[in-house]
N, C-alpha and C positions, 0 to 999 in steps of 0.2 A: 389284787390289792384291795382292803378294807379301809371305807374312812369315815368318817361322819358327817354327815349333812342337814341340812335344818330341812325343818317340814313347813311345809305350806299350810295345814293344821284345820284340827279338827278341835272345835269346844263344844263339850257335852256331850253325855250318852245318857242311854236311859234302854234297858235292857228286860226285858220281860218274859220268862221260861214256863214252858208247862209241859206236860206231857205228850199230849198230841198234837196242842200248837205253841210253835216255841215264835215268840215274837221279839225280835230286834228293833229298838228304836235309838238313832244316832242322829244328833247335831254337829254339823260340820262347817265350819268358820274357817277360807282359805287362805292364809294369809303369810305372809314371809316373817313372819317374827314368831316367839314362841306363847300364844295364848295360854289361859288360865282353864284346863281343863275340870271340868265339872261333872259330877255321876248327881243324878236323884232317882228316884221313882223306880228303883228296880226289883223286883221280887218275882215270884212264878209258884204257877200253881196247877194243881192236875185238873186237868177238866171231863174225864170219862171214866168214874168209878169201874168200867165193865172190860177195860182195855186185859189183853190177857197176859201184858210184860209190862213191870217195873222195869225204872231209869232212876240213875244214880250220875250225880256232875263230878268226875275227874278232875284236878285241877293239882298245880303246884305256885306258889308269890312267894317272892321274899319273906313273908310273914310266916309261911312254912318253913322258913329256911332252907328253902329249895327241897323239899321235901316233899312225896307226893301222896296226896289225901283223896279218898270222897266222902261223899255225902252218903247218907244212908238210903237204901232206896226204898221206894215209894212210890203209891197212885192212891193216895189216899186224899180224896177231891177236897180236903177241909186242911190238909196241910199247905203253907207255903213255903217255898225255896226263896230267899231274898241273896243275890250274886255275892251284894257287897257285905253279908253277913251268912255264909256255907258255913255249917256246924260240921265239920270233920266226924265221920262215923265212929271214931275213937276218942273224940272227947267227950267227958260226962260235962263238964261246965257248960251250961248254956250258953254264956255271957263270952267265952271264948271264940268268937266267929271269924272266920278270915271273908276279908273281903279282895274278888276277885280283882278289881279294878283298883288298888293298890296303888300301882304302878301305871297304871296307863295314861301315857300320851300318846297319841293313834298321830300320824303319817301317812301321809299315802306314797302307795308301793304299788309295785308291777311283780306281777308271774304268775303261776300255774295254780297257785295253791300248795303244792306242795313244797316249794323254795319260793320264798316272796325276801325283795330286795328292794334297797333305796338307792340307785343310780345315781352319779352324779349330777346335778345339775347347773345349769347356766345362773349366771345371775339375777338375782332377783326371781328365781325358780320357775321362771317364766317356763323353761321346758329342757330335754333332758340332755346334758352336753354329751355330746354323739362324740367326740373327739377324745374324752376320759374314759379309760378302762374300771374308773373306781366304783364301786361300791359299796354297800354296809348291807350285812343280811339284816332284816326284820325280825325285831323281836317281841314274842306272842306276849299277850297281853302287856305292851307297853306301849307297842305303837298298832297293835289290831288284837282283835278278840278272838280266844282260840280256849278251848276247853273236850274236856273227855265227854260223848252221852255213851255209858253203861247201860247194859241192856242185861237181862235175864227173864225168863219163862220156864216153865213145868213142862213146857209142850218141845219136845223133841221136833229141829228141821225149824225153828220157826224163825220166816226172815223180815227183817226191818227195812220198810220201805218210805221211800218220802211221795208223800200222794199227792195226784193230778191238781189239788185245790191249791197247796202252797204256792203263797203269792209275796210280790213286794210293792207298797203304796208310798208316796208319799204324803207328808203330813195331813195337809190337807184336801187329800181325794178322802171320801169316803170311799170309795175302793178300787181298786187299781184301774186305771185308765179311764175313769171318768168326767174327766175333761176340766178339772178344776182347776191343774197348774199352769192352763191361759188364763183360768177367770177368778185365781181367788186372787183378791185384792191384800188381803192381810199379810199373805206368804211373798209376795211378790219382792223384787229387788228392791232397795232403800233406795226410795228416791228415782227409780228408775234409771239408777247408773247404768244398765248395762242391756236393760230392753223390760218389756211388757211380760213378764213370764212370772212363776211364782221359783223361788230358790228350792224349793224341797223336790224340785227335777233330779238333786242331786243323788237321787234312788237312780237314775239312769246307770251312773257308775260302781254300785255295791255289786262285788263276788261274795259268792259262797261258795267252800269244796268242803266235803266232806272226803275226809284221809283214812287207808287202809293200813293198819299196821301189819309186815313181816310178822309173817304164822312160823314161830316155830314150836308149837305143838305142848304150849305153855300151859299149864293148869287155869284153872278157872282164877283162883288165889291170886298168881301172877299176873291175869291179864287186869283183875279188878282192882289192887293193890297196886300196882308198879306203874311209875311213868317212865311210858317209854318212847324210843326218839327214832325208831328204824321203819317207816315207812313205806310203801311203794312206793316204785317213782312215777306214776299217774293217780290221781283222783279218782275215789271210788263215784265220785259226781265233780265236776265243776257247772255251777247254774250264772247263767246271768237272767235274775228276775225281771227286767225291765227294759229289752230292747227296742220296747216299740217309743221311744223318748229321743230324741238327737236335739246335742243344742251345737248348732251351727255359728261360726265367726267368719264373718268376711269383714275384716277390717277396714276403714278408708284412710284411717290414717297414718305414718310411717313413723313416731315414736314408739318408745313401747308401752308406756301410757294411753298413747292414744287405739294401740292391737291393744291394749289389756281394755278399753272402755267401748268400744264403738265395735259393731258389726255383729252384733249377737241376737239370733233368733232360736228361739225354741220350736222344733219340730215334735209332734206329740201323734199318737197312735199308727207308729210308722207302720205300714206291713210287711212282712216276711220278705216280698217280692221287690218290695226297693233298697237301693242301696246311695249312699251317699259319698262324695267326695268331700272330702274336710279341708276347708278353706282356712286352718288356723294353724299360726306357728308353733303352737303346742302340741300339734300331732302330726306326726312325721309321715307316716304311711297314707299316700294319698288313697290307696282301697280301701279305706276303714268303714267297718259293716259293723252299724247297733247288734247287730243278730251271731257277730264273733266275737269269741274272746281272744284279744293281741294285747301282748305283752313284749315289752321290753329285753329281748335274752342280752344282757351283760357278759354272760358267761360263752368261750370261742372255743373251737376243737384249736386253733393253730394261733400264734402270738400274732399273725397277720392278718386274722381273718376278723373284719369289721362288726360290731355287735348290730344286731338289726331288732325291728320290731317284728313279730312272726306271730304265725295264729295257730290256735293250741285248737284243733279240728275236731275235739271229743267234747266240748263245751255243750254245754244244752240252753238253749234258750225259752224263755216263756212265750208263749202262745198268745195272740192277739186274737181274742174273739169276735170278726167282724158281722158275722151274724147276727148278732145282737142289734134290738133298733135303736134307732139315731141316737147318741150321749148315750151309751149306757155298754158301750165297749168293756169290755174284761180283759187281763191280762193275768193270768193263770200259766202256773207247772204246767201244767194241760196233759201229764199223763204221770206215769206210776211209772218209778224206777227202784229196782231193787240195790240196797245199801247193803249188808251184811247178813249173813245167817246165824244164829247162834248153838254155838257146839262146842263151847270150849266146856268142860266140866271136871269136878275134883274126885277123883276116881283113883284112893290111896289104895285098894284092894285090884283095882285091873280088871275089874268085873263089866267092863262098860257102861255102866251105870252110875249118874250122878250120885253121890256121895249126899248130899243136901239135896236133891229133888231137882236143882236148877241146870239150866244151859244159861252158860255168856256170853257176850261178845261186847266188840265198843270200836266207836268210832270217833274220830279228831275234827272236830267243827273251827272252821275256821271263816272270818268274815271280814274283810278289805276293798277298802275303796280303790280298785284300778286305774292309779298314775296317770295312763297312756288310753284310758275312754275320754271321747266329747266333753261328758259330765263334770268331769274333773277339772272344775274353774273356778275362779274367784269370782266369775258373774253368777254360781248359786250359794256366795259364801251364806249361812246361819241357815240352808234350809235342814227339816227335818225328814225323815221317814223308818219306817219302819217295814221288818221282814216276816213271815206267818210260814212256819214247816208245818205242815201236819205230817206227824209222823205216826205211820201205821204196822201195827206184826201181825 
């Protein structure tokens, strides 16, 4: 059963695209009513004239009329891509531009990346009612951010990787794990409602998966023109950028006022080898590991059988560089993983041979705040951060 539920919420995004590093940056405000969502400062641009593939952004909004468009593609370091103004490759009007974020009001959800859902929850969204079977699927870009990256090359075999460097920071780390979200003052909770820490921790709980679509053996035309909806049912990657972050509640007090204000610490450059027990009523699974990704499954083989929180074991987590001397820890992809190959091509004669010189491929970006992580609290409501893919063919 489907129903609707209110979100705990997110205000403001700020989104930033380029070719070999594609940077996400989201404000997130937790709250049980429904805030005033806000876009600024979003645009993208190429940063390595020499790269040997164009990328093109996929997309469909209401403003398409459901209808699905891209952009034209490009690695030309002096053009920019702006989200909330994509020129559809088929329009000649300048002035016509759809903007991605139209629609979005972002949510936080649980799942795998490839089915992402809003669970029922208890009152006042304190945490998830385990007792209801309901749910509502997640819809892309209204309550998270999902888009096509298009790919094509000259070069036969050539596959698209996300490299060892891509990282996720928050606001203000100068870069990932550098000890700022104990010490920046500015970012810190208002007022100290909820502890000594800075709110932009809330990178602890950002996913990312990039999603494989069903091959079936579609021309290049097809796979670059068409939005399509048939998926694998695993992730060609699901990342958690930011495991080495745990924010911890041992509440003392027994209203829920008093569990929602008191008992909160921040734990920051966890390493791989430890794991923590969670002391808070908003997370169910007393094994929860920064370094997993657990999710919510909703969904039962048998009308009897209990929905649980379960851990999706193919997840990849960012690497803690503890090597590095004192303050000056890094949290890094920390290796190469291959994403797609591109080989789809328009071949109206059968000759094997691209028809236009190019090979395609593309793959479904998607980016959600995980429900059922630590991070996911109102003690880091307004913090910021941002995400950096370098992507390489």
């Amino acid at each position: 059963m489907k129903t609707t539920r209110h979100s705990l919420l997110a205000k403001g995004i700020m989104v930033l695209l380029s070719l070999l590093v594609l940077i996400f940056a989201f404000t997130y405000s937790w709250y049980t009513d429904k805030p005033k969502v806000e876009a600024s400062g979003i645009s993208a641009s190429v940063v390595n004239t020499s790269a040997d593939f164009e990328y093109a952004i996929g997309f469909a909004t209401s403003q398409t009329g459901g209808d699905y468009k891209h952009t034209d593609f490009t690695n030309d370091s002096s053009r920019e891509l702006n989200l909330e103004a994509l020129l559809p490759s088929d329009e000649s009007d300048p002035t016509k531009t759809v903007n991605l974020l139209f629609d979005y009001n972002p949510i936080d959800l649980t799942g795998n990346g490839v089915t992402l859902v809003r669970p029922a929850m208890k009152y006042g969204n304190w945490s998830i009612n385990t007792a209801s079977r309901n749910y509502s699927i997640a819809e892309e870009n209204a309550q998270y951010i999902s888009f096509d990256l298009i790919f094509r090359t000259k070069a036969a075999n050539t596959t698209i990787s996300l490299d060892k460097d891509s990282f996720a920071k928050g606001n203000c780390e100068t870069y990932s794990g550098d000890g700022s979200l104990l010490t920046d003052t500015a970012s810190r909770n208002k007022n100290g409602k909820y502890g000594d820490f800075s709110t932009d921790a809330i990178v602890g709980a950002v996913r990312v998966a990039f999603l494989q679509y069903v091959d079936h053996g579609e021309s290049a035309d097809t796979i670059v023109g068409t939005k399509q909806t048939e998926y694998v049912n695993t992730p060609l990657l699901l990342w958690i950028p930011r495991p080495d972050i745990y924010l911890n509640n041992n509440p003392t007090g027994s209203s829920l006022r008093e569990k929602e204000t008191s008992g909160w610490a921040l734990n920051t450059n966890v390493p791989f080898s430890q794991r923590f027990n969670l002391h808070s009523d908003a997370q169910i699974n007393a094994s929860y590991s920064t370094y997993e990704h657990q999710y919510y499954n909703v969904f039962s083989v048998g009308q009897n059988e209990t929905p649980a929180i379960v851990t999706y074991n193919d997840a990849v987590a960012s690497v803690l560089d503890t090597s590095a001397p004192a303050n000056t820890n890094k949290v890094t992809f920390g290796s190469k993983q291959s994403l797609i190959t591109l080989n789809h091509i328009n071949d109206a004669n059968n000759d094997g041979v691209p028809d236009d010189q190019y090979y395609y491929g593309k793959v479904r970006v998607r980016i959600w705040l995980e429900g059922t992580d630590s991070e996911s609290r109102r003690a880091l409501a307004g913090g910021k951060f941002s995400v950096s893919f370098h992507i390489t063919g």
